[in-house]
C-alpha distance (Angstrom), angle and dihedral (degrees) to the residues before:
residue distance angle dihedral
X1 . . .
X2 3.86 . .
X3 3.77 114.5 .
X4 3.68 114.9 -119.9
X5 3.83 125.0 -156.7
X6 3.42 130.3 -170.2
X7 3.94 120.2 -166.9
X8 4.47 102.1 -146.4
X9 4.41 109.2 -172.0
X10 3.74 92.4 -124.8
X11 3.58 136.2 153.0
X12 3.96 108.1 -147.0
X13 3.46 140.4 162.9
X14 3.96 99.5 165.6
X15 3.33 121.5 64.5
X16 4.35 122.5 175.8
X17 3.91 118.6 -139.6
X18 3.97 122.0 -124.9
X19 3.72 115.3 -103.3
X20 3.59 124.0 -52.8
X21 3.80 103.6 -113.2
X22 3.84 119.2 -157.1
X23 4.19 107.3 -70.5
X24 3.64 133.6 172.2
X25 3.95 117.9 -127.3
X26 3.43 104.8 -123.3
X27 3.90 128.3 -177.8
X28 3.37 122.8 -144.7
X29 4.29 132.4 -167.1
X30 3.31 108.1 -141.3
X31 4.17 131.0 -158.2
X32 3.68 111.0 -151.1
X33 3.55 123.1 -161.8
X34 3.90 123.4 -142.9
X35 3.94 123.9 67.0
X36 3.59 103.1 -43.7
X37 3.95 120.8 -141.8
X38 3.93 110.8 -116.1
X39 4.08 117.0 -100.7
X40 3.54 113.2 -73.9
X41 3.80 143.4 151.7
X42 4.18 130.7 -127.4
X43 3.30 95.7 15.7
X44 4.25 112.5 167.8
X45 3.03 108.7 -105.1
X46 4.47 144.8 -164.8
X47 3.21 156.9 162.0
X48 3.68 133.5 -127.1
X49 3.69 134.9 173.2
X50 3.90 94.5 -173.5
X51 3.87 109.5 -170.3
X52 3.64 123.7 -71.2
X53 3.87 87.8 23.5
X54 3.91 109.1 127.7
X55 3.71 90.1 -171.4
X56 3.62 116.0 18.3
X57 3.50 141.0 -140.7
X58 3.87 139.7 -96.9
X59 4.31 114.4 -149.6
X60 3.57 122.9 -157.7
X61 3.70 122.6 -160.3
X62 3.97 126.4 -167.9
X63 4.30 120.5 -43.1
X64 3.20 123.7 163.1
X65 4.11 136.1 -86.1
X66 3.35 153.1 137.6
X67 3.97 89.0 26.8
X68 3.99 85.9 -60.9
X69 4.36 130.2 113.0
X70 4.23 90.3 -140.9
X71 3.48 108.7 -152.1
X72 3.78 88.7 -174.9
X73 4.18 120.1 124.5
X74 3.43 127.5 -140.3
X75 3.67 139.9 -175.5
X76 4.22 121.5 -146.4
X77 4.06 101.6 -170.1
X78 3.94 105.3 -147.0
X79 3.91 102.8 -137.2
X80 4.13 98.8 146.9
X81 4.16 104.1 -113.5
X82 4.39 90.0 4.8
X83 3.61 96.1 61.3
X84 4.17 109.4 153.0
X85 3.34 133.9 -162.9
X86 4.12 110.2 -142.0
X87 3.97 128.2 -169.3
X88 3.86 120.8 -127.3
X89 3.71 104.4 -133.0
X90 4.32 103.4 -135.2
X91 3.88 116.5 -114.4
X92 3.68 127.7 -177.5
X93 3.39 122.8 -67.0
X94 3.74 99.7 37.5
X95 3.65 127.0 178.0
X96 4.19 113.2 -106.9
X97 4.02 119.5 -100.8
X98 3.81 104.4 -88.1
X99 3.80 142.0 150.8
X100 3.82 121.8 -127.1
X101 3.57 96.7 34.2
X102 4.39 100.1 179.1
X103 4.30 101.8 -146.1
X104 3.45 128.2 -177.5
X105 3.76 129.5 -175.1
X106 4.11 117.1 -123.2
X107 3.62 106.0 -163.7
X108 3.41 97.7 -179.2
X109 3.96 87.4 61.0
X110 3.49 89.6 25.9
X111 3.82 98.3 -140.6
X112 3.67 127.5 107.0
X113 4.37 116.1 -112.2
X114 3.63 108.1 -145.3
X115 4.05 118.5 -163.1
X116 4.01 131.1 -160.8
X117 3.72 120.6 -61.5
X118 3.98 118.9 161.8
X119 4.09 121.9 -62.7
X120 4.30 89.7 -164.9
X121 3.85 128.7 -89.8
X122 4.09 96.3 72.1
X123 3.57 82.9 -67.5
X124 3.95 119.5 143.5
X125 3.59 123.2 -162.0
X126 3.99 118.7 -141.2
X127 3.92 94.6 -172.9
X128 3.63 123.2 127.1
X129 4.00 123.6 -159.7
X130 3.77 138.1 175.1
X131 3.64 124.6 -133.1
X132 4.16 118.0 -154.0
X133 3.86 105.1 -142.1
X134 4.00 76.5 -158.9
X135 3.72 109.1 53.1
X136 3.90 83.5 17.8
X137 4.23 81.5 -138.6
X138 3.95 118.3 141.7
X139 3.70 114.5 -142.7
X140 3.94 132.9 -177.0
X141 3.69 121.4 -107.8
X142 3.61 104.1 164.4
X143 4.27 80.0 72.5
X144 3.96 87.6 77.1
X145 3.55 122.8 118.8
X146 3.96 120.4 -107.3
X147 4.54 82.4 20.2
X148 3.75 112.4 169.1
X149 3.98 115.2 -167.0
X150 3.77 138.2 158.3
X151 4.05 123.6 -101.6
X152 3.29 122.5 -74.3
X153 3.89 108.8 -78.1
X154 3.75 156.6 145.4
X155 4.04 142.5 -160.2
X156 4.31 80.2 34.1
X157 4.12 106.6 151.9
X158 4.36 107.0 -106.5
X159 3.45 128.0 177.0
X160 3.64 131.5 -176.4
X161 4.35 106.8 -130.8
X162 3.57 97.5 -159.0
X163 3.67 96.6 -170.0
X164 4.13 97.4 60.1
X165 3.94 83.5 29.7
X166 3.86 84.8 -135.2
X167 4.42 124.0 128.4
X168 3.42 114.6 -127.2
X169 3.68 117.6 -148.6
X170 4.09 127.7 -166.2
X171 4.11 135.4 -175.7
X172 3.76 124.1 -44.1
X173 3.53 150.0 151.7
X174 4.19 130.0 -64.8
X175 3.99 84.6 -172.6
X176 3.38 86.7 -129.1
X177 4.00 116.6 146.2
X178 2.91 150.7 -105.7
X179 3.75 94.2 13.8
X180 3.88 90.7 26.4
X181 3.94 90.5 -143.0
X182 3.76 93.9 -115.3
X183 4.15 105.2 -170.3
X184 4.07 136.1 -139.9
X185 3.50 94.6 -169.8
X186 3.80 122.2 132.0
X187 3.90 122.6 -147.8
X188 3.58 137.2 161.0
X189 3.90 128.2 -162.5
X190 3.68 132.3 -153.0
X191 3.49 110.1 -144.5
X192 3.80 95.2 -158.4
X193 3.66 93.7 63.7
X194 3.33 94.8 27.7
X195 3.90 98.5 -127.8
X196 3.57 145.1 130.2
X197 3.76 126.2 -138.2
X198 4.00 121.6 -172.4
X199 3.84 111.3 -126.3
X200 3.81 121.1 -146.2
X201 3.54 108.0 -152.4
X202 4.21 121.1 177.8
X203 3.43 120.5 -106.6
X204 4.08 144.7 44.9
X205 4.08 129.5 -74.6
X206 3.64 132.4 174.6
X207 4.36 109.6 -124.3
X208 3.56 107.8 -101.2
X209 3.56 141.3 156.2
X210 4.07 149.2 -176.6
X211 3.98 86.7 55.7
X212 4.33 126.0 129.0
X213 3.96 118.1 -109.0
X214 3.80 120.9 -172.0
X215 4.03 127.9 -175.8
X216 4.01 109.2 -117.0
X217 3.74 90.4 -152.4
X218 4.12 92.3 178.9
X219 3.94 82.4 63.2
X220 3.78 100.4 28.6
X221 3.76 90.7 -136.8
X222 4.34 124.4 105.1
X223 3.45 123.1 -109.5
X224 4.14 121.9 -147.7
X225 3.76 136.9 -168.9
X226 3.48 136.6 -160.4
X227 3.66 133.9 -56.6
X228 3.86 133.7 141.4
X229 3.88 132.6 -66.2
X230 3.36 131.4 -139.5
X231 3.95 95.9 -106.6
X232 4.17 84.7 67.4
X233 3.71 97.9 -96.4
X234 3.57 136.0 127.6
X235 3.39 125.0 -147.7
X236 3.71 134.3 -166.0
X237 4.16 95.5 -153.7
X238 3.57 134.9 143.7
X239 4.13 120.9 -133.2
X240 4.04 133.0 -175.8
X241 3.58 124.0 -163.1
X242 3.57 112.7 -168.9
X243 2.61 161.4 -44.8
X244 4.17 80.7 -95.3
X245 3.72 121.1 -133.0
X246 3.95 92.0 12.5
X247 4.32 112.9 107.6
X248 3.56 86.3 -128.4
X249 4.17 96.1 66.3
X250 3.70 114.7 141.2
X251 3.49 130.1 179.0
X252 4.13 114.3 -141.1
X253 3.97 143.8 145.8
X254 3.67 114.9 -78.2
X255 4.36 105.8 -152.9
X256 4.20 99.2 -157.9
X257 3.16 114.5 -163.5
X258 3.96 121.7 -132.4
X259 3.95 125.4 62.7
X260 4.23 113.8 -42.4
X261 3.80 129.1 -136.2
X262 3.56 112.2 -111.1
X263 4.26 123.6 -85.9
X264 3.78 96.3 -74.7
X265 3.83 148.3 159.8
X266 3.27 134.7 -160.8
X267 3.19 108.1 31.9
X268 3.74 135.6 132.0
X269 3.53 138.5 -115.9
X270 4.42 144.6 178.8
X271 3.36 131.8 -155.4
X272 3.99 113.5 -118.0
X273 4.10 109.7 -167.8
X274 3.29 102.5 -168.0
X275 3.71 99.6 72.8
X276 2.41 96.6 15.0
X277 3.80 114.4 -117.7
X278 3.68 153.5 111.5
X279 4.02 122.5 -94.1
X280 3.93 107.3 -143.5
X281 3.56 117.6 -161.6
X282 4.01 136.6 172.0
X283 3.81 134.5 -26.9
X284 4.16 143.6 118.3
X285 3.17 133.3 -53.5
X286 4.01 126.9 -144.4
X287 3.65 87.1 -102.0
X288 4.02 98.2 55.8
X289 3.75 94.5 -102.4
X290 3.70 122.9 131.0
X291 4.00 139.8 -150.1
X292 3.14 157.0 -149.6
X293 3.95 105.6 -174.7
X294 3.80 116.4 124.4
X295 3.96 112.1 -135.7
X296 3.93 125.2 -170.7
X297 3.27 124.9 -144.5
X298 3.96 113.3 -158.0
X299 4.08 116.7 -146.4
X300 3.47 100.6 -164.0
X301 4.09 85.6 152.0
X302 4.06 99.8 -110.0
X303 3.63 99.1 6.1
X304 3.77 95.9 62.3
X305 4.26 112.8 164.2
X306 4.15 134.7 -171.4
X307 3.32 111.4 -134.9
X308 3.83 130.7 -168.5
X309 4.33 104.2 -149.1
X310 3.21 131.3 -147.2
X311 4.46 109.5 -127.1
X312 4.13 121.2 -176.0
X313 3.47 121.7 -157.7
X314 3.84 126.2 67.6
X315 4.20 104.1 -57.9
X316 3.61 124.9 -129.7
X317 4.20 104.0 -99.5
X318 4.17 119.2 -92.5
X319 4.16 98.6 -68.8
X320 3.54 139.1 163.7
X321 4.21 127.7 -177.3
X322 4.27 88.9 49.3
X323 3.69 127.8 147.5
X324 3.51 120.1 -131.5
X325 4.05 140.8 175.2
X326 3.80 141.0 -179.4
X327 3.83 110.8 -107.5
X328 3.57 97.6 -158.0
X329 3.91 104.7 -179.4
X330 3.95 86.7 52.5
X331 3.51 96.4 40.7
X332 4.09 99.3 -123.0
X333 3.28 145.1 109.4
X334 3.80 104.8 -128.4
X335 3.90 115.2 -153.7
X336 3.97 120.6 -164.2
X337 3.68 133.3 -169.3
X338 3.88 121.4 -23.6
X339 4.12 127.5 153.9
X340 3.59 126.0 -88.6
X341 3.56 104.5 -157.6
X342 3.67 90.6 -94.2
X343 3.54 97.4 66.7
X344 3.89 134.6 -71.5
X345 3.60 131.8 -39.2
X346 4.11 144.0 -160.2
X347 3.16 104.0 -148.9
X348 4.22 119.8 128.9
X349 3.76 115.2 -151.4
X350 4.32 124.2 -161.0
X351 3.93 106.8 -153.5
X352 3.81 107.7 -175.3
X353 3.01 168.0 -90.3
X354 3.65 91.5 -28.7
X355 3.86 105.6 156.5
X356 3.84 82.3 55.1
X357 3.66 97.6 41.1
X358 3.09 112.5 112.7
X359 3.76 118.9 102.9
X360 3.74 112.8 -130.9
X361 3.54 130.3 -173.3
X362 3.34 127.2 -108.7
X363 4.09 91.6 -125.0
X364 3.50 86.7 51.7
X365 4.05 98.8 50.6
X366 3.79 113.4 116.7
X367 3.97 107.4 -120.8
X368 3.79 101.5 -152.8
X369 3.65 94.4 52.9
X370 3.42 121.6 68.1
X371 4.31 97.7 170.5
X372 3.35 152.5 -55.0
X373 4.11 105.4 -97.0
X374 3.87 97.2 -170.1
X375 3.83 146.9 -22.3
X376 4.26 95.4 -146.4
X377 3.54 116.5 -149.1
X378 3.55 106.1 13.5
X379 3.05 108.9 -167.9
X380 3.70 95.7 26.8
X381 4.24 134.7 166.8
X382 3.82 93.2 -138.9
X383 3.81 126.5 -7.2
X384 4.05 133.5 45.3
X385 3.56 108.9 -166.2
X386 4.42 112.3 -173.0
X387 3.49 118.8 -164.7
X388 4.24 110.0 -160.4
X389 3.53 122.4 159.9
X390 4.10 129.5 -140.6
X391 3.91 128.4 -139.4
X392 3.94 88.6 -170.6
X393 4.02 139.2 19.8
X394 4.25 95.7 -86.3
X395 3.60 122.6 160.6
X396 3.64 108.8 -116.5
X397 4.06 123.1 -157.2
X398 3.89 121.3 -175.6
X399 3.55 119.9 -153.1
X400 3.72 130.9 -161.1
X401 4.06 130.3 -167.5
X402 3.58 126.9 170.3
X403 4.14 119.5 -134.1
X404 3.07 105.6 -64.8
X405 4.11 94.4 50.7
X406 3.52 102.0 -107.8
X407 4.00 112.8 140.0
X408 3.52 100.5 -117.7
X409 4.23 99.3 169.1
X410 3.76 140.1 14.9
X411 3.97 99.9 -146.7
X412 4.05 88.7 -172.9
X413 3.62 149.7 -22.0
X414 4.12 115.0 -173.0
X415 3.95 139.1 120.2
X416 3.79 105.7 -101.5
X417 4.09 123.3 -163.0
X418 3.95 115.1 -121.8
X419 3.64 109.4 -86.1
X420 3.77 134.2 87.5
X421 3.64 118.9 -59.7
X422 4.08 142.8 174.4
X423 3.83 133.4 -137.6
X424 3.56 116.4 -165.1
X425 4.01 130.8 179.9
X426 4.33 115.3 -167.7
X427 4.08 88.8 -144.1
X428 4.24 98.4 -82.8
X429 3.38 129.5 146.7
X430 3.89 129.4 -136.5
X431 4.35 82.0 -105.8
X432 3.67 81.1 65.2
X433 4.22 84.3 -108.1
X434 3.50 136.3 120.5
X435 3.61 116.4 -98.4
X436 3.25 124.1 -128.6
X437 4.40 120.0 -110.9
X438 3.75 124.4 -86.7
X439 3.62 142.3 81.7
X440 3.91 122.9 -39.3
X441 3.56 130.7 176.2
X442 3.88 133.6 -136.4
X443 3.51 135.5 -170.2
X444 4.04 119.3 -143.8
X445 3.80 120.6 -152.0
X446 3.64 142.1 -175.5
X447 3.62 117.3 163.8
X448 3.95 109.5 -51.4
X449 3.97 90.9 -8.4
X450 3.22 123.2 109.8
X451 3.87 120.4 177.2
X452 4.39 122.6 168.8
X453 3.46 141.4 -162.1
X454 3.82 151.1 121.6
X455 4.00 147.7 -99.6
X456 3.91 124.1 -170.5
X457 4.16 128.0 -141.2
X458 3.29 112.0 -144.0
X459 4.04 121.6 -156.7
């Protein structure tokens, strides 16, 4: 068939994937090549996809191993089968060894903010720094006149919302005894100022820390797991707090139905849009035991399910304490480091595909569309190009809102012939001018189908 492209004058930072067709988690043990950091556990970790950067990056900061808080950085480039490991060289001023380091990646600054974490002796750190991914310089913004920050704390719940570009920050520990000072504060940082603001959301929750947060961004409202109060007990419940930047935020129990993961904490956890859903992986149990199980957790808002899943390949060993991200351009969540139970380990694991993970029946399988072959650049200064592919004449119609869900463009709206085809937008708005960077969303029908998801501009 002959490809077809059409060129749409769009400004869009959202763009929706094609249907998730039936795929097998697999997991996968990677060798990276490079100077690899030594084994460690709760490492900060992020991900950044700076422009220009096909496949993105994954930065590690500090952990703990070998009876040592690192304060060493490290860079794993995400290139599927050339993945490399890269040293940070250390300049002057430079954050203190720590644990728990919370990081978040401001593309519009394009450095990574780090916050707190836990520098050994039950003593929390309530500094916050900025990295420059182009000097590669740290600097310290919590200095600032007029600065407002949480406590001091570790094992809080953060997430990274990617469509307000804002860090969202819940509970913890100050490691103080004999209470421990567990927290059930709500704050949210934005890393292009640089400055925290405490959130008042309505509703009760016990303190708690060392749990897993993700940001539902179909439902604009952040999801937590687990983790341990203050009273000594673990719990294996599931919170919302939103929906997030509305006055009318609340924070309450959600009850899934389905079967749950055990009472845990520390475990880790990615966001994966196109279900959309949580990926649960790892962690310990109230009785000292560890795993290695990976649990979904559907958010189908008010029909929300627990899942146990079903992974090939050879899984990474029964951990707790590992670092994990989503690698969206590859499709995986990559998990790195983590202890065993007989100490800490090294070792980077690829569990995937996750963006297409979702099993679907075959009943259920949208006929005109047969995928999605790329979204190229993403992130990108000026042009999105997306490459999808028909298996029958369908008129297709592409959608775009902006964060708060108003429709703010109609890219196109026409009956196209089976084939392979491209729609393209140069970065205009329905005004006729240029948008401004960050996240959009689109929405991509044919028919019946609907599929969603998201692209960034970057300055």
């Amino acid at each position: 068939m002959k490809a077809e492209r059409i060129f749409v004058s769009l400004m869009i930072l959202g763009v929706w994937a094609v249907a998730p067709l039936k795929a097998q988690l697999t997991w996968s043990h990677l060798s990276p090549g490079g100077s690899l950091p030594p084994a460690r556990q709760s490492a900060g970790v992020v991900f950044v996809q700076a422009p220009g950067d096909t496949y993105g990056a994954m930065y590690i900061f500090g952990g703990y191993g070998n009876g040592t808080r690192y304060n060493d950085m490290y860079k794993l480039s995400l290139r599927p089968g050339q993945e490399v490991w890269t040293q940070i060289t250390q300049q002057n001023p430079w954050p203190s060894g720590r644990t728990g380091f919370v990081m978040a990646y401001d593309s519009a600054g394009n450095r990574i903010i780090g916050y707190g974490g836990d520098e050994g002796n039950y003593t929390a750190r309530g500094d916050c720094w900025a990295f420059d991914l182009g000097t590669l310089r740290w600097h310290q913004i919590d200095t600032l006149i007029g600065y407002h920050a949480p406590a001091p704390r570790v094992g809080g719940d953060a997430a990274f919302f990617s469509g307000t570009q804002k860090l969202y920050l819940f509970g913890g520990t100050s490691w103080r005894y004999p209470d421990g000072w567990f927290w059930d504060d709500t704050w949210r940082l934005d890393p292009v100022t640089g400055t925290w603001q405490q959130l008042s959301p309505i509703g009760n929750y016990i303190p708690r820390g060392n749990g897993v947060a993700i940001i539902d961004e179909v439902d604009n409202r952040m999801v937590t797991f687990g983790g341990i109060m203050g009273s000594g007990t673990w719990v294996n419940e599931t919170w919302t707090i939103g929906p997030l930047e509305q006055p009318n935020m609340t924070i309450a129990p959600l009850y899934p139905g389905g079967s749950y993961p055990p009472a845990m904490r520390h475990s880790v956890a990615v966001y994966d849009s196109s279900g959309p859903r949580m990926i649960l992986f790892s962690g310990q149990d109230d009785g000292g035991s560890l795993h290695n199980e990976v649990w979904e957790l559907r958010l189908s808002l008010g029909s929300e399910q627990w899942n146990a899943l079903s992974v090939g390949g050879t899984p990474p060993p029964q951990m707790y304490v590992a670092t994990a991200v989503l690698d969206e351009p590859n499709q995986r969540m990559i998990v790195f480091g983590g202890n065993t139970g007989g100490g800490q380990i090294n070792d980077v694991y690829a569990l995937g595909p996750i963006l297409y993970g979702i099993e679907t029946p075959p009943s259920q399988v949208p006929q005109p569309i047969t995928q999605i072959l790329s979204v190229h650049p993403n992130p990108s200064m000026e042009e999105f190009v997306f490459d999808f592919s028909l298996r029958r004449p369908s008129e297709v119609k592409v959608l775009i809102f902006d964060i708060t869900g108003r429709l703010v463009r109609t890219i196109t709206k026409s009956v196209m012939q089976a084939g392979t085809h491209q729609v393209a937008w140069d970065g205009i708005l329905e005004s006729g001018r240029s948008g401004p960077s960050g996240v959009y969303f689109y929405e991509f029908t044919t028919g019946d189908y609907t599929s969603r998801g998201k692209v960034t501009k970057t300055k």
